[in-house]
N, C-alpha and C positions, 0 to 999 in steps of 0.2 A: 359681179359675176356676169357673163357674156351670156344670153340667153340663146336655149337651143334651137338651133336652126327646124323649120318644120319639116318635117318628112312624110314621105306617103309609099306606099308599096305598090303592086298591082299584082293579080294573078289570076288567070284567066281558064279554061276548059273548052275544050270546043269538041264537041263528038266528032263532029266533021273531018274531024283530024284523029281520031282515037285516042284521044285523053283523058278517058276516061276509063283505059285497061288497069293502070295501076290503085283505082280507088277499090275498095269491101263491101264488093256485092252480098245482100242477104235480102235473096225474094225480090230480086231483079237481077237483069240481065244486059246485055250490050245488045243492041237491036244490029243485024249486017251494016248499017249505015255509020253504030257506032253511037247512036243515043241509047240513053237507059231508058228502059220499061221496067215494068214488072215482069216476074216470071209467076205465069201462073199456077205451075208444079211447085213454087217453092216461097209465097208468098203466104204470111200467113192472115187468119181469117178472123176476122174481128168486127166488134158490134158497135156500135154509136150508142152509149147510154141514157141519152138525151134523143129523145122524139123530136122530127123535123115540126121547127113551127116557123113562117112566115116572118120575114124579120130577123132573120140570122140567128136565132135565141142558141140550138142546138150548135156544137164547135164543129162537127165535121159535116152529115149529112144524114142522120137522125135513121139509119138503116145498116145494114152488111156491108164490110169493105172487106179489100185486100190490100196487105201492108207491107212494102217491102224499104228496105234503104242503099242507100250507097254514102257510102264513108271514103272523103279524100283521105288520102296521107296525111301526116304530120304536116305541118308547114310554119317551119319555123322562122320566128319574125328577127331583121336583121339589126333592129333596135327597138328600146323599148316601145310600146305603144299603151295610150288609153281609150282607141276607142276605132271601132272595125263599122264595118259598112257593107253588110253581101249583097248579091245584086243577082240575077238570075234571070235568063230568058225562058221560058218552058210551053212549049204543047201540051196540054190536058184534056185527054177527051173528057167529052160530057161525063159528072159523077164522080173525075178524079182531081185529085189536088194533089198540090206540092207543099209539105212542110218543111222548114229551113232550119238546121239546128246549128248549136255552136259548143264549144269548151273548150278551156283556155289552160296551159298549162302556166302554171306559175312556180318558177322555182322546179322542183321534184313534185309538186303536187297537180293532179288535177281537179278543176271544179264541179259543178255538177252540169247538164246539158240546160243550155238558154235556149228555150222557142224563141225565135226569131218573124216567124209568122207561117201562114197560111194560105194558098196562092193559087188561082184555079183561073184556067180561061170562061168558064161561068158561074154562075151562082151555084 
């Protein structure tokens, strides 16, 4: 049996370009330029249950946030795969971070969402 050749995909987003109107805003927005923010009328408000200790111990930042997301489209793969790779450039002011999610359909079913990580231009 002829083994299958490797394949890769690529798919990219650039605000800069407005690629980012078709994704599911909820508690963000399209900033005029075309990057996502949060919106702060519709972002909601949530606590860190973990107190900030030195050392990364707490997951987000051990106080009050605002939470919002944005959700691409579907993106359906043009052949099988086992194994994805996201990649992300991002601006974070002080205090905020980027967390990256995933879910894979399979078949008719979907999984449950994979953290993928945590991502902040500072500590």
């Amino acid at each position: 049996m002829a083994a299958t050749p490797y394949q890769t995909g690529f798919i990219a987003w650039k605000s800069s370009k407005g690629e980012f109107k078709e994704w599911e805003l909820n508690g963000t927005q399209l900033a005029p330029d075309g990057q996502l923010v949060i919106d702060p009328s519709a972002a909601a408000f949530e606590t860190d249950p973990m107190p900030f200790m030195e050392g990364g111990i707490s997951f987000y930042n051990g106080g009050a946030f605002r939470v919002g997301e944005a959700i691409s489209p579907v993106i359906p793969s043009p052949f099988p795969l086992d194994e994805l790779v996201p990649s992300w450039n991002a601006d974070t002011p002080t205090g905020a971070w980027l967390e990256v999610g995933l879910l894979v359909r399979v078949g008719e079913r979907w999984t449950g969402w994979y953290n993928l990580g945590v991502w902040a231009a500072d500590t």
